[in-house]
C-alpha positions as CSV (number, residue, x, y, z in Angstrom):
1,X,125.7,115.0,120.0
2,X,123.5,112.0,118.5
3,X,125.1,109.5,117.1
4,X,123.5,106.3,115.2
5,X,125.2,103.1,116.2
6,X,125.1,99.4,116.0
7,X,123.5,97.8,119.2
8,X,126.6,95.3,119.4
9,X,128.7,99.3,120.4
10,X,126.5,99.7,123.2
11,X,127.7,99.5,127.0
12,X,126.4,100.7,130.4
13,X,127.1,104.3,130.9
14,X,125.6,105.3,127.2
15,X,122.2,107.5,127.0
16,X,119.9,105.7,124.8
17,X,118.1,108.3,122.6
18,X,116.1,106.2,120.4
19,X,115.7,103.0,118.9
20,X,116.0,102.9,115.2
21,X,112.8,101.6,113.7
22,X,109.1,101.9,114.1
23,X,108.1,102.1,118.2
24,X,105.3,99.3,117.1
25,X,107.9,96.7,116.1
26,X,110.2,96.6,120.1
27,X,108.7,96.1,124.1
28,X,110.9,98.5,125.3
29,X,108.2,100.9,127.4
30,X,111.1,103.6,127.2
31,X,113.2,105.4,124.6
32,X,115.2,107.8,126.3
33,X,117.5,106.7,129.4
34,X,120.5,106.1,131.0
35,X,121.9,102.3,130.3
36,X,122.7,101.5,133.8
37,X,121.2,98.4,134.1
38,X,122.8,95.4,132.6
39,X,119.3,93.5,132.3
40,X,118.3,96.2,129.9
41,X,121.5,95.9,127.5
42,X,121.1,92.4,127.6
43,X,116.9,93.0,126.3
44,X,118.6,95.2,124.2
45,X,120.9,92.5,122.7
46,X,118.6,89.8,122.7
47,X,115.9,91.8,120.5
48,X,115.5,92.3,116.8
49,X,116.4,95.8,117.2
50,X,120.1,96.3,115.6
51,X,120.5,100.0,115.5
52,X,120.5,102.6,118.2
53,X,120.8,106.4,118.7
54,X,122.9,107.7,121.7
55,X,123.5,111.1,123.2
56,X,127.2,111.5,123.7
57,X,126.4,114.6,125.5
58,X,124.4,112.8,128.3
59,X,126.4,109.4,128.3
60,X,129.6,108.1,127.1
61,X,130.9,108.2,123.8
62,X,131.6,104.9,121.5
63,X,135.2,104.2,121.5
64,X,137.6,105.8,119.1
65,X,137.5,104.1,115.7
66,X,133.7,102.4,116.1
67,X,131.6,103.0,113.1
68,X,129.1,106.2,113.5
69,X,126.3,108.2,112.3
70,X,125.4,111.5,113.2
71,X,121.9,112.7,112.6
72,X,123.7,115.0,110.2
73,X,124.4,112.4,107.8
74,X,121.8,110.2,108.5
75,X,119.8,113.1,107.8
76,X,121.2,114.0,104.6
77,X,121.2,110.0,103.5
78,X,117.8,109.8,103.9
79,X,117.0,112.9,102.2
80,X,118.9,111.8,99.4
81,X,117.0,108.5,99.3
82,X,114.0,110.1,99.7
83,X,114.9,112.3,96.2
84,X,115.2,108.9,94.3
85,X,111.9,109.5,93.7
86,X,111.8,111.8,92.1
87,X,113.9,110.2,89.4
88,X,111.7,107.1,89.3
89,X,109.7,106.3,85.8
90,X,105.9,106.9,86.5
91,X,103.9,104.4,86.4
92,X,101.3,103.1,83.5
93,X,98.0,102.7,84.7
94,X,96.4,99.7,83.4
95,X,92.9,100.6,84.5
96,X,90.6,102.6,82.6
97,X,89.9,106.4,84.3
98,X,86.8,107.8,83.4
99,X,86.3,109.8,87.2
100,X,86.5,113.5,86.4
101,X,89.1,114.9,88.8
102,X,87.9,116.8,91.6
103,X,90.0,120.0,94.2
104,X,91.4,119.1,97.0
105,X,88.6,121.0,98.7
106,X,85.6,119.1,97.2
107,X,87.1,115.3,97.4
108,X,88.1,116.0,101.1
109,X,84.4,116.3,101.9
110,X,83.3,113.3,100.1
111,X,86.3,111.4,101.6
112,X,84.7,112.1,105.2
113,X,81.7,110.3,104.4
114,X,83.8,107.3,103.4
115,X,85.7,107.3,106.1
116,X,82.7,107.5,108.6
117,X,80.7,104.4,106.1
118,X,84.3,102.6,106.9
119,X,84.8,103.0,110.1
120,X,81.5,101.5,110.6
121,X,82.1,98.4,108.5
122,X,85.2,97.6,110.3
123,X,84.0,98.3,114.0
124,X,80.9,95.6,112.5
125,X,83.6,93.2,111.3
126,X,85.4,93.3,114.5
127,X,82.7,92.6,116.3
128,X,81.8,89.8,114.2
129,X,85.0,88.4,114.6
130,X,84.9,88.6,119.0
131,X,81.5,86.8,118.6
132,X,83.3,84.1,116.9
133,X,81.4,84.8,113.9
134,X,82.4,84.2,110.1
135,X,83.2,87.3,108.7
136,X,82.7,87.7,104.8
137,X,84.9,90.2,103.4
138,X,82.3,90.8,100.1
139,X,80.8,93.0,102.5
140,X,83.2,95.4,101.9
141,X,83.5,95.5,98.4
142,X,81.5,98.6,97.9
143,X,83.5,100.3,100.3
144,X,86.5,99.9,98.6
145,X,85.1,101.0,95.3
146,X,84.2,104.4,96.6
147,X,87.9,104.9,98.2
148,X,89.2,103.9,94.6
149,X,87.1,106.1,93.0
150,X,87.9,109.1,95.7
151,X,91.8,108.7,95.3
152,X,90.9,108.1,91.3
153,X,89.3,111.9,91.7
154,X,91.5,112.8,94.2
155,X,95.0,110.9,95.0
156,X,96.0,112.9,98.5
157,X,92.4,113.5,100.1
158,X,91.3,109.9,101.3
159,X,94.9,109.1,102.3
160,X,95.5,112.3,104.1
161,X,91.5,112.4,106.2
162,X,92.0,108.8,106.6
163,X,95.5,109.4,109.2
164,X,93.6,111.7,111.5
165,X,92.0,109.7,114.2
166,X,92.2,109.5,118.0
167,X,93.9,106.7,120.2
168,X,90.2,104.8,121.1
169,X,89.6,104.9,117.1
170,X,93.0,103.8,116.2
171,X,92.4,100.2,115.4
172,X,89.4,100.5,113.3
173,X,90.5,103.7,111.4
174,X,94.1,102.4,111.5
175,X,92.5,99.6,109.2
176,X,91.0,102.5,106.7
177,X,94.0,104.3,106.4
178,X,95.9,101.5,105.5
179,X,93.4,100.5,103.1
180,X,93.4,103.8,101.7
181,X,96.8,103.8,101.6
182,X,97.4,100.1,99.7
183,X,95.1,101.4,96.5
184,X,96.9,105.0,95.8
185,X,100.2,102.6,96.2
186,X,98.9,99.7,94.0
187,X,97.8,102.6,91.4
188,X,101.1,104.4,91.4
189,X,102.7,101.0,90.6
190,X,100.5,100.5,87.3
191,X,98.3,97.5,88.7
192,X,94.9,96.6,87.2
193,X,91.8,96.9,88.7
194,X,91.4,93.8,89.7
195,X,95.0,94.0,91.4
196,X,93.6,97.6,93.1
197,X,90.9,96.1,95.0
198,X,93.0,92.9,95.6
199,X,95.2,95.7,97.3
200,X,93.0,97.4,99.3
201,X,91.3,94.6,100.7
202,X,93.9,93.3,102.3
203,X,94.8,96.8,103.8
204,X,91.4,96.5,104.9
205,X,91.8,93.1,106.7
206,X,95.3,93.0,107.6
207,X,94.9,93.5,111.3
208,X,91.5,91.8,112.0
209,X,93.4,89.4,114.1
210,X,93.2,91.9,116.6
211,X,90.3,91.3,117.1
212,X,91.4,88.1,119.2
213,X,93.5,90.4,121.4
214,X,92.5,90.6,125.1
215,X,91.1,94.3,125.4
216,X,93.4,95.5,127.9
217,X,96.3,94.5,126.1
218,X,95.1,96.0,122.8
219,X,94.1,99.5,124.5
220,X,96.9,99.7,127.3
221,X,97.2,102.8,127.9
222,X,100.8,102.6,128.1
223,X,103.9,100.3,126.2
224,X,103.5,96.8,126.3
225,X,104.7,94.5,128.9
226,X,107.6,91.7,126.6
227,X,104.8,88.6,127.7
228,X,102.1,91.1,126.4
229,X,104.0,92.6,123.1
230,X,104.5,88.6,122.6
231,X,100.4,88.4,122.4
232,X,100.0,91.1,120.0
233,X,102.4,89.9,117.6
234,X,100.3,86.8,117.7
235,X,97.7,88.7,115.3
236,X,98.9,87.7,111.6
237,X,98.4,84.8,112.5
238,X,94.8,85.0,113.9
239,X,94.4,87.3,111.0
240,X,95.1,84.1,108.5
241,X,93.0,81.5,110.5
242,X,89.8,83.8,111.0
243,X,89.8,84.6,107.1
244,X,91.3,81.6,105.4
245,X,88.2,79.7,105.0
246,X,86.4,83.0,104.3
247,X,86.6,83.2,100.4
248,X,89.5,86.8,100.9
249,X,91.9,86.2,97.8
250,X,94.9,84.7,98.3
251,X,97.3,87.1,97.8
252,X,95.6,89.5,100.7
253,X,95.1,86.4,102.9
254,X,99.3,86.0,102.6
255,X,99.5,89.8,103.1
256,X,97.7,89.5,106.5
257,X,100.1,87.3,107.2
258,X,103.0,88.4,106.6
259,X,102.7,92.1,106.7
260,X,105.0,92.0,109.7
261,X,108.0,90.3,107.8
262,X,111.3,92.8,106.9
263,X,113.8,92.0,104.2
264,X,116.4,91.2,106.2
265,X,114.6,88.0,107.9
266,X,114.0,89.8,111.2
267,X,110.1,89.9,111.3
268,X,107.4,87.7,112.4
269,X,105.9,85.5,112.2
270,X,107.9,82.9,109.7
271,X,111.2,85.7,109.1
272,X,110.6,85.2,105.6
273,X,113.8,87.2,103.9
274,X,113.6,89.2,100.1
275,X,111.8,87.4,97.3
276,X,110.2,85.3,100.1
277,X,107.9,87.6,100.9
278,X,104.8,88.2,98.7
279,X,104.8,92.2,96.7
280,X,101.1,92.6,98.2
281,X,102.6,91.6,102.1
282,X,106.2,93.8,101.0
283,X,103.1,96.8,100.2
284,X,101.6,96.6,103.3
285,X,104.4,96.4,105.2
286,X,105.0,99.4,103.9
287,X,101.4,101.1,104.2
288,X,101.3,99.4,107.7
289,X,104.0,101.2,109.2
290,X,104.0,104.6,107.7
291,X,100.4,105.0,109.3
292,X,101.2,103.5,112.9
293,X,104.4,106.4,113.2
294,X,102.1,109.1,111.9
295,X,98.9,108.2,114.3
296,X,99.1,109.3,117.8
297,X,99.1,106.5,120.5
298,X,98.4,106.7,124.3
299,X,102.0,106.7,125.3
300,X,103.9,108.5,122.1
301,X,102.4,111.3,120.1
302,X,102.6,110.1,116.1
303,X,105.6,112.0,113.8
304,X,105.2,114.5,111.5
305,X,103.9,113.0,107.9
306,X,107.4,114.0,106.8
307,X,109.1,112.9,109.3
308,X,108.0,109.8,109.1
309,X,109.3,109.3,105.7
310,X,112.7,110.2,106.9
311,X,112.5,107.8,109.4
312,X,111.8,105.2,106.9
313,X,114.0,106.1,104.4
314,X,116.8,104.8,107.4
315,X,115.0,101.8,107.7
316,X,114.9,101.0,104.5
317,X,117.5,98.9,103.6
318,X,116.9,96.2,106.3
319,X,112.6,96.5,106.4
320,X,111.7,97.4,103.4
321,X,111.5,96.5,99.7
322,X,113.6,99.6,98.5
323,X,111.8,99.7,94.6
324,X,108.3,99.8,96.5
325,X,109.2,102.8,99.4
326,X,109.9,104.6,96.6
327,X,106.8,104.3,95.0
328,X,105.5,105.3,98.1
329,X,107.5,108.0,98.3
330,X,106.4,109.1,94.9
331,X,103.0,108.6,96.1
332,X,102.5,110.4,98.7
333,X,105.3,113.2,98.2
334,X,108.4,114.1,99.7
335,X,106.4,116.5,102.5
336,X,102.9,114.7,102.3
337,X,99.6,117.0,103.1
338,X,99.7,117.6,106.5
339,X,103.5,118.0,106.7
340,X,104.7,121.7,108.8
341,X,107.1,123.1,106.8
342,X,109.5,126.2,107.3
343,X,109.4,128.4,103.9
344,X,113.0,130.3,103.1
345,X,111.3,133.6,103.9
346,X,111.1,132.3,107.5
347,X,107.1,131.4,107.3
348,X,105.7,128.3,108.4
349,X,103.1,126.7,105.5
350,X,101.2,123.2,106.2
351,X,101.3,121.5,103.3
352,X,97.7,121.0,101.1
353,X,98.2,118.9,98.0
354,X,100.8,117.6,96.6
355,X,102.2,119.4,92.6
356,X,102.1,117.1,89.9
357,X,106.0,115.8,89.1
358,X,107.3,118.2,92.1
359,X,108.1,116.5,94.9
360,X,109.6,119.1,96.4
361,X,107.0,121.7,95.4
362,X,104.4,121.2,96.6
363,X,100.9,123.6,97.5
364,X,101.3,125.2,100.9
365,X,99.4,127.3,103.1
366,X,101.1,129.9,104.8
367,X,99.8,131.1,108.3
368,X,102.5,132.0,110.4
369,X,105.8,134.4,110.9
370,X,108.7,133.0,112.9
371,X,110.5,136.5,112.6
372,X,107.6,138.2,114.1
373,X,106.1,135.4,115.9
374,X,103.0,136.0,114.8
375,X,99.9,133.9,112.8
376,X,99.2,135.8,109.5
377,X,96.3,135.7,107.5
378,X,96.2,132.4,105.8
379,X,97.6,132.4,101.9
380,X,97.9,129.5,99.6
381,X,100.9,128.9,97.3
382,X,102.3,126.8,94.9
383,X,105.7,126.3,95.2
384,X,105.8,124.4,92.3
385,X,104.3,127.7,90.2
386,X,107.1,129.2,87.5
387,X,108.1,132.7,89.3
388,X,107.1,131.5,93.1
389,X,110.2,132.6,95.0
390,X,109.5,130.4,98.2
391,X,110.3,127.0,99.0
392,X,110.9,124.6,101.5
393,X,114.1,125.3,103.5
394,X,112.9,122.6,106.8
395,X,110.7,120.6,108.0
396,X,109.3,121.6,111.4
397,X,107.9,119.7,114.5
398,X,104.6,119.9,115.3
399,X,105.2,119.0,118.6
400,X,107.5,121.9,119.0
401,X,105.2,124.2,117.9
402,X,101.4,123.2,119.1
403,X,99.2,124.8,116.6
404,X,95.9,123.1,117.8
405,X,94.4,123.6,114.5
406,X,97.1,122.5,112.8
407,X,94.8,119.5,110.9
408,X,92.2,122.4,110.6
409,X,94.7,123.9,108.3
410,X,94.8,122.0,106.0
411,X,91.5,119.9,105.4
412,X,89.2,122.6,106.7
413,X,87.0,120.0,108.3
414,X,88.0,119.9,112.1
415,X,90.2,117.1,113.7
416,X,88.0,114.1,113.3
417,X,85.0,115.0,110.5
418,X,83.4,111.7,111.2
């Protein structure tokens, strides 16, 4: 049985299952092992992580009367947070929209060929940024225009293309996605134009400091060493000294920052706590993570899209800013595209777009039976449509499954259309 528990419960004997919180954000090169070695508990303790999972049926139990979680509950918490959302006022746009909207189909195509132009601009500004050289983020003002225009047509097709990538592209596109990510957010909070771009640009430049990261560090192969995690977190903070004197507003030059800093004081690098922390670094925080646990890394394959948002939902209260996850949420749906869902007729859908005011009801793409183990034709629904008897019963792991053209599925356009 999995258990959730505070780290301060654990002792040698116990079967860590997981720690709680993004696999980006702890040293620890493994997950899942036996806590026989009291240098490890002590890591454990000395580290920012405060929550643990255990498996009581591979390692002792907590003792009788210590506070618990089973995945069960945490499970159905998190679902319930996640359904706050739903509940949320919608936004007013301040901007004026005068992009007629566009299908799924047709934006996902154009979306490619911004995600190729940004990849480009970002591999260029890295580059410039090794060399030593100044690195003028004008440059990509264009860029971020057509994203806001393609998730102005479109809201899911930039956001969902931009998460497919592969481990030797994941610092460049990593920077897209989050860009990506940052305007459909700043949108679905009502901000201006002005505040949009402001948004994406620092999604954009957030992680540039990376670029000051020794190579094999930044593409190990494998989890990092605790002297070599130490490096990496370095990066806000070459992010802020390569762009400060580079005319980047303000408010994204704080968000590259601080993008690393949690609510409850535990980030890096100044543990700013709450209100301390700036609502365009509190965003990216937010846009940050969700793409680093949905990307697949050398050493951990990325979680489902839907998934993920579990995950988060547990983190919330200590990482997050609780008012802006749920925009997120709200955002990007309950099950965002991509997402493998079980149907309560026993099929297995990939989710394709998300239903306007139906979080849970979203369109789907059937293409497999579990009863007859079989893949079926593929059919697209609506679960959102009055009279559509399906609906979502379960998420489902990808992993478990290994549909190789899972991302096929859904976009149509191979695994990696640029």
């Amino acid at each position: 049985m999995l258990k959730r528990i505070h780290v301060q419960h654990l002792v040698l004997g116990m079967f860590l299952h997981e720690f709680c919180g993004s696999w980006m954000e702890h040293p620890f090169w493994r997950s899942r092992f036996l806590l026989d070695d009291a240098e490890d508990l002590a890591r454990i303790l000395a580290s920012e992580i405060h929550e643990v999972w255990i498996d009581t049926s591979k390692g002792l139990d907590v003792a009788q009367g210590t506070h618990s979680v089973s995945r069960e509950e945490a499970d159905a918490q998190a679902d319930a947070d996640l359904l706050q959302a739903q509940a949320s006022p919608e936004a007013e746009f301040a901007g004026t929209l005068k992009l007629a909207p566009t299908s799924m189909e047709q934006e996902l195509r154009r979306a490619a060929k911004i995600c190729a132009a940004s990849k480009r601009a970002v591999v260029s500004m890295f580059h410039e940024a090794r060399m030593g050289r100044a690195v003028d983020p004008a440059q990509a003002q264009a860029l971020l225009e057509d994203m806001s225009d393609s998730i102005t047509r479109n809201p899911g097709a930039l956001v969902s293309l931009a998460r497919l990538k592969t481990a030797d592209d994941y610092t460049y596109m990593h920077s897209v996605a989050v860009a990506a990510l940052m305007i459909s957010l700043a949108r679905s909070l009502g901000m201006n134009e002005a505040a949009v771009q402001i948004a994406g640009t620092a999604g954009l430049m957030h992680d540039l400091g990376k670029a000051k990261m020794p190579m094999e560090v930044l593409n190990k192969p494998g989890k990092l060493t605790d002297e070599e995690f130490a490096i990496m977190r370095a990066h806000p903070v070459h992010s802020h000294a390569m762009l400060k004197d580079s005319g980047l507003h303000p408010q994204a030059l704080d968000a590259c920052l601080h993008h690393h800093e949690k609510m409850d004081g535990t980030g890096y690098p100044d543990r700013l706590q709450g209100e301390q922390i700036s609502v365009l670094a509190r965003m990216t925080a937010i846009c940050d993570v969700y793409d680093a646990i949905t990307s697949d890394r050398p050493y951990k394959n990325g979680w489902d899209p839907s998934e993920s948002l579990r995950r988060m939902a547990e983190w919330c209260k200590d990482h997050f800013d609780g008012r802006l996850f749920q925009a997120f949420v709200k955002t990007m749906g309950i099950y965002p595209v991509g997402s493998l869902v079980r149907l309560a007729s026993g099929r297995l859908a990939v989710v394709t777009e998300q239903s306007p005011g139906a979080l849970l009801a979203p369109r789907v793409r059937v293409f497999y039976s579990t009863k007859s183990q079989l893949r079926l034709p593929p059919e697209e629904l609506d679960l959102s449509r009055p009279g559509c008897s399906e609906k979502i019963v379960a998420r489902e792991d990808p992993v478990q499954w290994n549909f190789p053209d899972l991302n096929d599925l859904w976009s149509g356009l191979g695994p990696q259309p640029w």
